[in-house]
C-alpha positions in Angstrom: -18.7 -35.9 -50.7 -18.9 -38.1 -47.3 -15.5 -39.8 -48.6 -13.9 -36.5 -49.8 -14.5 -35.2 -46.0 -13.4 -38.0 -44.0 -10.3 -37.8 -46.1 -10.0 -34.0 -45.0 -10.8 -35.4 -41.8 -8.0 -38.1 -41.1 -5.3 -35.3 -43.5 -6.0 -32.9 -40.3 -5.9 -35.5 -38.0 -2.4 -36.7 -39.1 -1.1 -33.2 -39.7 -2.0 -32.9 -35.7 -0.4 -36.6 -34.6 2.9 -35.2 -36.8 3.1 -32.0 -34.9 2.7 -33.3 -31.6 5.0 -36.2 -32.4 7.3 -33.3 -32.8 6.7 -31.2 -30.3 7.4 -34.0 -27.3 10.7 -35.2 -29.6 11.3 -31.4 -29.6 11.8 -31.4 -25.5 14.0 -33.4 -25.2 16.4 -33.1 -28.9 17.1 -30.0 -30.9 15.8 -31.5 -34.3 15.6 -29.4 -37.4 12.4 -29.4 -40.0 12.4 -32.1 -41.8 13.5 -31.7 -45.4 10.2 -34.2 -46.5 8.1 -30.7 -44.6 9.7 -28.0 -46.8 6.5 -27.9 -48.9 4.9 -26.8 -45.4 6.4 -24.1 -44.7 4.9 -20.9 -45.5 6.3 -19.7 -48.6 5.7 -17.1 -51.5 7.3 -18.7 -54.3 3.4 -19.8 -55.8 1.2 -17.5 -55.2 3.3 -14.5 -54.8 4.9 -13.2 -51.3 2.7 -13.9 -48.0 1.2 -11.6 -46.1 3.3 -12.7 -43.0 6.8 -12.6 -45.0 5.4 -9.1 -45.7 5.6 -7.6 -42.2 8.9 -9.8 -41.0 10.6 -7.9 -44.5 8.7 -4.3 -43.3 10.1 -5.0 -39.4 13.7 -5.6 -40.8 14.2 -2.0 -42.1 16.1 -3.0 -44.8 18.2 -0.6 -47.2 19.9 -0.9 -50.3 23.7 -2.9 -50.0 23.3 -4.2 -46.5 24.4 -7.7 -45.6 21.8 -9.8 -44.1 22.2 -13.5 -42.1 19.4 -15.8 -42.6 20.3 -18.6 -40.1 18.2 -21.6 -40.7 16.5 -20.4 -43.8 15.7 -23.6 -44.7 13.8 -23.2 -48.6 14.1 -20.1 -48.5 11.0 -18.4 -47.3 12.8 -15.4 -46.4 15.6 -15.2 -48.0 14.6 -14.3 -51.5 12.5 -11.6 -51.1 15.6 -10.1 -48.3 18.4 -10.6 -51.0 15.6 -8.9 -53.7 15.5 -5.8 -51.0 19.3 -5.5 -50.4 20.0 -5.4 -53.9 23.1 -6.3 -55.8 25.0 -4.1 -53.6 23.8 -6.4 -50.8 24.5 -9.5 -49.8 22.4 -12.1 -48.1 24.3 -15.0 -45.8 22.0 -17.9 -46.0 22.8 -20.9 -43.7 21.3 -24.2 -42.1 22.7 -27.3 -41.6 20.5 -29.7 -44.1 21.6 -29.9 -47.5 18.6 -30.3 -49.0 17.0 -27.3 -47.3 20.0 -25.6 -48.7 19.5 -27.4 -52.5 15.8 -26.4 -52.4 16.8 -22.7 -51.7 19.3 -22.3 -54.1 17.0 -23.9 -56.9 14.7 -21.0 -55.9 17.6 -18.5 -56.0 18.6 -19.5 -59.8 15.4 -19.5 -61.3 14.6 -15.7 -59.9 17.9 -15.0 -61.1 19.4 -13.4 -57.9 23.2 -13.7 -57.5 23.4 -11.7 -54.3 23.0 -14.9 -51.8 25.8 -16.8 -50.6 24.6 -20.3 -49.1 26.9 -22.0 -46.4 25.6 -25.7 -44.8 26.6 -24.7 -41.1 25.5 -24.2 -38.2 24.5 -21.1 -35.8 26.5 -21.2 -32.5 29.1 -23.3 -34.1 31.8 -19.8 -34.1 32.3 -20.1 -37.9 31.1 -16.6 -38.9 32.9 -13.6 -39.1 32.6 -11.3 -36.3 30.8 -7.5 -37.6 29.8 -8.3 -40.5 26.3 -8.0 -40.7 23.8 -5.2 -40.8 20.8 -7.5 -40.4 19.6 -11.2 -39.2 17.1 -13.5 -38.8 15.8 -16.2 -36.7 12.5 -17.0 -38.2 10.8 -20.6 -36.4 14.1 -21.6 -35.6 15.4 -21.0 -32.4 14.0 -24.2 -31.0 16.4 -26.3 -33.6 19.6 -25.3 -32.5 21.3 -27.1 -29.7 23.0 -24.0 -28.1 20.8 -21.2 -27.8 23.2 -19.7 -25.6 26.5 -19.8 -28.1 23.9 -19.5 -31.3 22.8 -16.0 -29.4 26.4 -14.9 -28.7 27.6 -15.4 -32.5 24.6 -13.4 -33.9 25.4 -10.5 -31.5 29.1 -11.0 -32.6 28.8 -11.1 -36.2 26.6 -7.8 -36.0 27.5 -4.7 -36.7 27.5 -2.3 -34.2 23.8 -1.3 -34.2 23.0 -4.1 -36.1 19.2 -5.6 -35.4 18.6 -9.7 -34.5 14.7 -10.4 -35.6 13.1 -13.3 -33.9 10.3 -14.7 -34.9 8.5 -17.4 -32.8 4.6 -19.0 -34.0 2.5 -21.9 -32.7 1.7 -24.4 -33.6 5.6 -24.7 -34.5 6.7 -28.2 -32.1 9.7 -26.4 -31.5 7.9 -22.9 -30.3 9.7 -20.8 -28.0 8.1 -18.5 -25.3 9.3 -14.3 -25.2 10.7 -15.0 -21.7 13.1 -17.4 -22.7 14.4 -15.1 -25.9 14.3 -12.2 -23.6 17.0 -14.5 -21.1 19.0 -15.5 -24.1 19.2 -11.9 -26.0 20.4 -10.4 -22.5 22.6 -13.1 -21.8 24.6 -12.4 -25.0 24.1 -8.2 -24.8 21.1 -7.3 -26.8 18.7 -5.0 -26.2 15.1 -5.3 -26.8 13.6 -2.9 -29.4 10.4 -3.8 -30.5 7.6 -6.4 -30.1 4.8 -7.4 -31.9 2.0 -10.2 -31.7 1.1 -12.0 -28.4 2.4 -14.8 -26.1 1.5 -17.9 -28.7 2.9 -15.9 -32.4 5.0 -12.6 -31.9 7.8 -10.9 -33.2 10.2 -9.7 -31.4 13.3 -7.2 -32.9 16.8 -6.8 -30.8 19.6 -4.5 -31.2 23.3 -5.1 -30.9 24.3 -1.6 -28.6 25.6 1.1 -30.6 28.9 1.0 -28.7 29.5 -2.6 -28.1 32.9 -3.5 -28.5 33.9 -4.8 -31.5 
């Protein structure tokens, strides 16, 4: 039992060096999740949807045949249960820049049988998707990854449909955890317009709308 806790013990204590290790490389380089941390992540594939997926799905407003963009969806967290909602008249956009996030979540994709989820190895903020094109999208734990928030922020309001909703989602103890002040700057930089909120300061949620009349 003594052994079996001071295992428990040094896990934590290196599951605290890692994230800090990450967190100070995170100041100073835009580095994505590690592939070797995809078994991490929250996820619903085991043990049946989270609780948290639950509410990101429920603040997305999702209907029947839209198109969603899941930039950095790494395993694929979100975007099963998203192209599941959409339906086969839907379409879900999945992209991140690490093949074998991108492997992982199209294993998971085959073997629920979904066909509605096309999987591109790119980048957000590199001006390679099509401007209003999508209903929906998602930044989950991600923002802090990309090298150009700026230019990632101005292609998600571009490739939105008029009226289209950006979700952000930002959680501690992510090492790359961004504050609401500096989403607010970057979603009124690029023309959005704040919607809704939820959480706090250190895990929140934060939805955005692309204006109704923005030019297209």
């Amino acid at each position: 039992m003594i052994l079996g806790l001071y295992l428990l013990i040094v896990l934590i204590a290196l599951a605290i060096t890692i994230v800090l290790a990450l967190r100070f490389a995170s100041r100073r380089y835009a580095l994505p999740c590690p592939v070797w941390m995809k078994g991490l992540l929250d996820t619903p594939f085991t043990h049946g949807m989270s609780a948290r997926t639950q509410k990101t799905i429920q603040r997305l407003d999702l209907s029947p045949g839209m198109d969603v963009l899941d930039a950095g969806c790494g395993p694929g967290r979100l975007t099963l249960p998203i192209a599941e909602k959409v339906g086969p008249r839907g379409e879900v956009t999945a992209i991140d820049i690490q093949e074998g996030m991108l492997h992982e979540a199209q294993e998971r994709a085959r073997e629920a049988h979904l066909s509605n989820i096309r999987f591109l190895r790119i980048g957000v903020g590199e001006g390679r998707l099509e401007r209003n094109l999508f209903d929906r999208a998602v930044l989950v734990t991600v923002l802090g990854e990309i090298p150009d928030r700026e230019a990632a922020f101005q292609e998600i309001f571009e490739t939105l449909k008029p009226g289209g909703i950006l979700l952000v989602e930002e959680t501690l103890p992510d090492p790359h955890f961004q504050t609401r002040s500096t989403v607010r700057r970057l979603a009124g930089a690029a023309g959005f317009i704040e919607k809704e909120f939820f959480g706090n300061r250190f895990s929140y949620t934060v939805t955005l709308k692309k204006p109704s009349g923005a030019r297209q």
